[in-house]
C-alpha positions as CSV (number, residue, x, y, z in Angstrom):
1,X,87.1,-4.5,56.2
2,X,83.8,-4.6,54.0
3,X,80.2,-5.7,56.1
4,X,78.5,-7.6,54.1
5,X,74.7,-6.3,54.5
6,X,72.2,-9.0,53.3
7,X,69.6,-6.5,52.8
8,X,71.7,-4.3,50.4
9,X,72.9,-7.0,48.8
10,X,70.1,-8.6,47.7
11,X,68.8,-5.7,46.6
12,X,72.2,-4.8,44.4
13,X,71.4,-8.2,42.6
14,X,68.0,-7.8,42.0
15,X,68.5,-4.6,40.1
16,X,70.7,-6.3,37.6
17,X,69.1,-6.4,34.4
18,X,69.9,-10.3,34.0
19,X,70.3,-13.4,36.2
20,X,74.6,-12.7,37.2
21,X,74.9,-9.7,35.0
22,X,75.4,-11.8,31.9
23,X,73.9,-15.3,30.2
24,X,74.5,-18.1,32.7
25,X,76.6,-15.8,34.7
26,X,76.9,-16.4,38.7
27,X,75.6,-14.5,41.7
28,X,76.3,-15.0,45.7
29,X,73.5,-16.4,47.4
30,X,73.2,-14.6,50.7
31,X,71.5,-17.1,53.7
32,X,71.2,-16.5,57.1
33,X,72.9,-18.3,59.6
34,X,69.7,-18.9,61.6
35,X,67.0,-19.5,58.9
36,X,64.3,-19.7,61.4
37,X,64.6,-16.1,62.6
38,X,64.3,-12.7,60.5
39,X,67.0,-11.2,59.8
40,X,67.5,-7.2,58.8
41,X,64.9,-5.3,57.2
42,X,61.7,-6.0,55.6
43,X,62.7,-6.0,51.9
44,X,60.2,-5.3,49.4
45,X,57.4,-7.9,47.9
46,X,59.4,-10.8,45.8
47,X,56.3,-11.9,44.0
48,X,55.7,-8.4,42.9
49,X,59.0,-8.1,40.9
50,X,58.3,-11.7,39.3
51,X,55.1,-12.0,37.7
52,X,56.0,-14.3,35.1
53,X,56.7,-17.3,37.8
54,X,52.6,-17.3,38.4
55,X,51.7,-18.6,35.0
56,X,51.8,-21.9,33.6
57,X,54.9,-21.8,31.3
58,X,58.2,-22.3,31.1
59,X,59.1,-18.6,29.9
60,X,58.9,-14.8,30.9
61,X,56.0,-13.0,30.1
62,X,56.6,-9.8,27.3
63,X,57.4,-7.6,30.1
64,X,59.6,-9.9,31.7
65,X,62.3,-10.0,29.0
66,X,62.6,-12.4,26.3
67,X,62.2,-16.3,26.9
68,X,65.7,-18.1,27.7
69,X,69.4,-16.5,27.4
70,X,70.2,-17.8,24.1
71,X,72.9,-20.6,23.3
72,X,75.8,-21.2,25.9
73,X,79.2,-20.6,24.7
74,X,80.3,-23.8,25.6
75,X,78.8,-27.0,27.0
76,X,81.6,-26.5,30.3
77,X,79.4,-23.0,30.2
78,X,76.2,-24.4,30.7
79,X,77.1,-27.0,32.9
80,X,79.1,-25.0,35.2
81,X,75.9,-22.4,35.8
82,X,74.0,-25.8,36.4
83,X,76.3,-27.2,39.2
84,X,76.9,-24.1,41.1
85,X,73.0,-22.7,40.7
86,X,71.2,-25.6,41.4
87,X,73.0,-26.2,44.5
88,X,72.1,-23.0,45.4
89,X,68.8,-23.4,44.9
90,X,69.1,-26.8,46.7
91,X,70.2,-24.4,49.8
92,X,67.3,-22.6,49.7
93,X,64.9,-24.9,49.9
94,X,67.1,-27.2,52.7
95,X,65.8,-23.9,54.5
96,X,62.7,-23.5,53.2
97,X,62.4,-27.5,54.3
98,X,63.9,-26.4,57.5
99,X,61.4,-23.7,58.5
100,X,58.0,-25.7,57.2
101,X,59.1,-29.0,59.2
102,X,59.6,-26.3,62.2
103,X,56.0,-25.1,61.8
104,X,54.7,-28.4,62.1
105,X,53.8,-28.7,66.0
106,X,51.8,-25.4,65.7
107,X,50.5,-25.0,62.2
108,X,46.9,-24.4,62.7
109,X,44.6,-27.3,61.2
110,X,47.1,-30.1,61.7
111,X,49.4,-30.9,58.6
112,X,49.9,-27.5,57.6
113,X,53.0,-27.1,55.4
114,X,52.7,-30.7,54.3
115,X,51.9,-30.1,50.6
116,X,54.5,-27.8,50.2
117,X,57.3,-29.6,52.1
118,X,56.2,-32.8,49.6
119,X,57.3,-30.5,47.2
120,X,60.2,-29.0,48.2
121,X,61.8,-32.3,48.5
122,X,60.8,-33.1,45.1
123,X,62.2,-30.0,44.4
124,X,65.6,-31.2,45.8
125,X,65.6,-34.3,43.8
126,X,64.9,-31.7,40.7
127,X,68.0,-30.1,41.4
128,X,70.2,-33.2,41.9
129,X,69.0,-34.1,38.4
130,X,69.6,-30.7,37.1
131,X,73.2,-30.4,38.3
132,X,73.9,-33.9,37.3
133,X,72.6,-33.4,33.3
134,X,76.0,-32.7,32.6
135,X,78.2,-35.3,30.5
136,X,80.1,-37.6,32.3
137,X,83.4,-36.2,30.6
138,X,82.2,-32.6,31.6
139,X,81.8,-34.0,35.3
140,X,85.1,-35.6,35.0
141,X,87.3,-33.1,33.0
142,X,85.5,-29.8,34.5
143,X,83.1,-30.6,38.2
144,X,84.6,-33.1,39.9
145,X,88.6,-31.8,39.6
146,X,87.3,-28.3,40.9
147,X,86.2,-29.7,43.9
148,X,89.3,-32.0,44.6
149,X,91.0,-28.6,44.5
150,X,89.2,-27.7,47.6
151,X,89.4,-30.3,49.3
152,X,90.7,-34.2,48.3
153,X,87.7,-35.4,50.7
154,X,84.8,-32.8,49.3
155,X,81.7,-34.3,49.8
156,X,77.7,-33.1,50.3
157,X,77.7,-33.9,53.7
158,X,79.7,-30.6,54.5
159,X,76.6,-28.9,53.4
160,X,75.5,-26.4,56.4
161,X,72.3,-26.6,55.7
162,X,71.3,-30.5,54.9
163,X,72.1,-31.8,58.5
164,X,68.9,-30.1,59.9
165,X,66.9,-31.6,57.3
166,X,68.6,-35.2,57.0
167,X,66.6,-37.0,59.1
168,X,63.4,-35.7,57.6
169,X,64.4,-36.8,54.2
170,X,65.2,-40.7,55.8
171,X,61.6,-40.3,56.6
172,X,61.0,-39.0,60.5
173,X,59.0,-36.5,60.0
174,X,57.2,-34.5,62.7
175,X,54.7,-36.1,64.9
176,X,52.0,-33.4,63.4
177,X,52.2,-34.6,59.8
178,X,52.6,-38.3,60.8
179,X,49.1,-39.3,59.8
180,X,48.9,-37.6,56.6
181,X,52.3,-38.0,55.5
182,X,52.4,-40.4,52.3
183,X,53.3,-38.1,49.7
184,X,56.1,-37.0,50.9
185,X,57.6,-39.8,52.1
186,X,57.3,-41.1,48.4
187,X,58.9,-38.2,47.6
188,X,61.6,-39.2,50.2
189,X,61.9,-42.7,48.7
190,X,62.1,-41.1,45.1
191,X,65.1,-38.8,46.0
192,X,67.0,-41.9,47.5
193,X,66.7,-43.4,43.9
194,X,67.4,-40.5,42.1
195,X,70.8,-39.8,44.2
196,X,71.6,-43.5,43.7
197,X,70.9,-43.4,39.8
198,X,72.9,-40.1,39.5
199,X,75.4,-41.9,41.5
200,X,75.9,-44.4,38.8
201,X,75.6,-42.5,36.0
202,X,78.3,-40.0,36.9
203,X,80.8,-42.4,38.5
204,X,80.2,-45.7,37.8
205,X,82.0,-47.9,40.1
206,X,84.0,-45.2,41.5
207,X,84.2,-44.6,45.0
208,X,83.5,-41.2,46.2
209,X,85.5,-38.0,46.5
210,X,85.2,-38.3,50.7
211,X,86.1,-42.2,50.0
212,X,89.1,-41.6,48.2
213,X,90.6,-39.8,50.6
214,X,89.9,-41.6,53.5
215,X,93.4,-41.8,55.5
216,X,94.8,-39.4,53.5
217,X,95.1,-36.2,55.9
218,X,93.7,-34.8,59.1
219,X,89.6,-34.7,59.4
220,X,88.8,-30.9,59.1
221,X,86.7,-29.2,62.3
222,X,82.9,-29.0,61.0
223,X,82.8,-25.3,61.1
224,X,86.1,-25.3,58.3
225,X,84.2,-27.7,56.3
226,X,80.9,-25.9,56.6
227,X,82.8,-22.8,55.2
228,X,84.7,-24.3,52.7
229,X,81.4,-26.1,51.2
230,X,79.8,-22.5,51.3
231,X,82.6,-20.5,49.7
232,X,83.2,-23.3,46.7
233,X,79.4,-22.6,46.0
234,X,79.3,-19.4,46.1
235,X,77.1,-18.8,49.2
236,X,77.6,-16.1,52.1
237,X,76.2,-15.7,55.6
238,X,74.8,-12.4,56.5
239,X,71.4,-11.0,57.7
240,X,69.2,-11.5,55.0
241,X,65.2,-10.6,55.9
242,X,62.7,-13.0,54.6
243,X,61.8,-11.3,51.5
244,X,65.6,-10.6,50.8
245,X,65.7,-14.3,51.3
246,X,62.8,-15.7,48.8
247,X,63.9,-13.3,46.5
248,X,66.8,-15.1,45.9
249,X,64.8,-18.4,45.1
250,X,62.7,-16.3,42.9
251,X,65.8,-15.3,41.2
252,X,67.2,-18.5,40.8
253,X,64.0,-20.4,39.4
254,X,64.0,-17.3,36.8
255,X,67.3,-18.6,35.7
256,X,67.0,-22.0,35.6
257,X,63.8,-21.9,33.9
258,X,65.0,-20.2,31.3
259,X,67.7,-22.2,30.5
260,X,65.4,-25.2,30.4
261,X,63.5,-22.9,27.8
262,X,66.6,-22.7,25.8
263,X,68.4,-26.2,26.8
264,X,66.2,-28.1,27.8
265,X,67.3,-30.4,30.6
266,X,69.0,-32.6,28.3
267,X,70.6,-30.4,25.4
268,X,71.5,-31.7,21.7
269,X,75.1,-30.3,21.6
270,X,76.3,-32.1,25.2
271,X,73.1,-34.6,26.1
272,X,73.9,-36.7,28.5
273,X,70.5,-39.0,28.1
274,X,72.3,-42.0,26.9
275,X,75.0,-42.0,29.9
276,X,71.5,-42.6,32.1
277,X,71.5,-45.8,34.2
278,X,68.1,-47.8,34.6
279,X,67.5,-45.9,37.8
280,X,67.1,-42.4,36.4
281,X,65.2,-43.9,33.4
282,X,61.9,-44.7,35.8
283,X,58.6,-43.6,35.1
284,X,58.5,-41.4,37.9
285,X,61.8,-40.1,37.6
286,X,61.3,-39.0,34.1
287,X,58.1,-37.7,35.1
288,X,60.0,-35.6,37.7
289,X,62.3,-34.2,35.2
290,X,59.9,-33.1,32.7
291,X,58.2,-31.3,35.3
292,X,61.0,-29.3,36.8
293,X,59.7,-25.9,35.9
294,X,56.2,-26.6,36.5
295,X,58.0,-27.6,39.8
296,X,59.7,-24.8,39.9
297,X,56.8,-22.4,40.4
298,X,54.9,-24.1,42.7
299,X,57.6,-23.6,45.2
300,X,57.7,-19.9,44.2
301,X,54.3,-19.7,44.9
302,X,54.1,-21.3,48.1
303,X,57.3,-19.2,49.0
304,X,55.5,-16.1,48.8
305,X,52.3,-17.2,49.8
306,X,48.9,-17.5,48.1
307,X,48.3,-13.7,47.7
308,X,51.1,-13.6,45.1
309,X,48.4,-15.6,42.8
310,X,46.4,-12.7,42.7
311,X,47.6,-9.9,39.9
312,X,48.4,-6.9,41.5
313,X,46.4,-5.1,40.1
314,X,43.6,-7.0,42.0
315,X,44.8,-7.4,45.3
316,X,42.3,-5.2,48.0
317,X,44.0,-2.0,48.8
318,X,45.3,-0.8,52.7
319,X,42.1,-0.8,54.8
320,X,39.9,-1.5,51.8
321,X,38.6,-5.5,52.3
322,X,40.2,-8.5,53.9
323,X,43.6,-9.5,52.7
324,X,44.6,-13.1,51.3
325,X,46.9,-15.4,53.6
């Protein structure tokens, strides 16, 4: 039987000349069981092998490649990539979430990870709007049957990772950040009302997946559902080190960027900007979705810290001068 090693695996999918080998191809995401502890070896630096996340823009610098991946094949294509990478991204910062809300109690000078916990739930409601800018006949015809063939009752709440970050998103947050804590619980407040509008504009008046199938079999153990939830996404378990861990965020907002370069979140051949409801057309949902990539490097940059701002070239050598945090 094959070991999956975290380390060498993240490393195998880094070398790959593209995001999955291919345009809008696939990877595993490998996640540690126990995101608060680190797992296998060191890795090397993340921000080092991404430079173009640092700037400004939505594409790759000259030396990362050219900007975007070109035209899908198809709008199921496109779509598909969206539903199974932004809910992999999703995963990573549930832990990301997970490990700053941790911190809390501790973090020296009181609030701490605050800022970047503000934006790592925007960053969630990002990705719900990302997966959900399919058209609702793609969601119907492609999405939602795929996961009925997993399971009748599918549903989010299988996620592994979200129950150690649900109550923070209803808004109890730590005791540490209570006093300085408006942001995010606007941001809280904005991903209720995005879930809602996506909600309606994907299944209008439908009952859920999990609602459907109420009565309709025996209630799986958590641990199957946990599994099966993983598996249909595309995600693994294994020891995965820190930087073996961010690198795969780094990888993913690569991706996804691009494709907004080449898309755009809503694209001409399969938009789905009509099929909004009055809930996702807010001011500051709108906002939030034509920010996503600006989004998406601010949480690269707080995943690796502030000294990936620096170029490389600058940062003070071994032994030379004091190091950034």
């Amino acid at each position: 039987m094959t070991t999956l090693d975290g380390d060498s695996a993240a490393a195998l999918l880094d070398a790959l000349p593209e995001f999955g080998g291919r345009a809008y191809g696939l990877e595993p995401l490998f996640l540690p069981l126990h995101p608060g502890r680190d797992e296998g070896g060191g890795g090397t630096d993340p921000a080092a092998r991404y430079p173009e996340l640092w700037g400004t823009g939505t594409g790759r610098t000259p030396s990362g490649g050219p900007v975007g991946p070109g035209a899908p094949a198809s709008a199921e294509q496109l779509f598909w990539f969206r539903w199974i990478t932004g809910h992999q991204l999703t995963f990573l910062f549930w832990q990301e979430l997970r490990r700053r809300a941790g911190e809390a109690p501790t973090a020296p000078g009181g609030p701490g990870g605050l800022p970047s916990a503000a934006r790592l739930v925007r960053g969630y409601s990002a990705m719900l709007l990302y997966t959900a800018s399919c058209t609702r006949d793609v969601y119907h015809r492609l999405i939602r049957p795929s996961m009925v063939r997993y399971h009748p009752g599918f549903a989010g709440s299988w996620a592994r990772d979200y129950g150690h970050v649900r109550a923070l998103l209803r808004g109890r947050l730590p005791t540490a950040w209570g006093g300085r804590a408006d942001p995010l619980l606007r941001e809280c407040t904005l991903h209720d009302a995005v879930h809602e509008g996506i909600a309606r504009k994907l299944v209008p008046g439908a009952p859920s997946l999990l609602q459907a199938s109420a009565g309709s079999g025996r209630i799986l153990p958590r641990e199957v559902r946990a599994v099966l939830y993983d598996t249909y996404f595309l995600t693994l378990r294994a020891p995965c080190s820190r930087p073996d861990v961010t690198s795969q965020l780094l990888r993913r907002v690569r991706a996804v960027r691009d494709d907004l370069t080449a898309n755009g979140l809503y694209p001409g051949f399969a938009s789905s900007r009509q099929e909004k409801p009055a809930a996702l057309m807010a001011p500051a949902v709108e906002e939030c979705e034509e920010a996503i990539p600006q989004l998406l490097s601010a949480i690269a940059r707080d995943a690796v810290g502030r000294r990936a701002l620096v170029p490389l070239a600058e940062r003070p050598r071994e032994g030379t001068g004091t190091h950034g945090t």
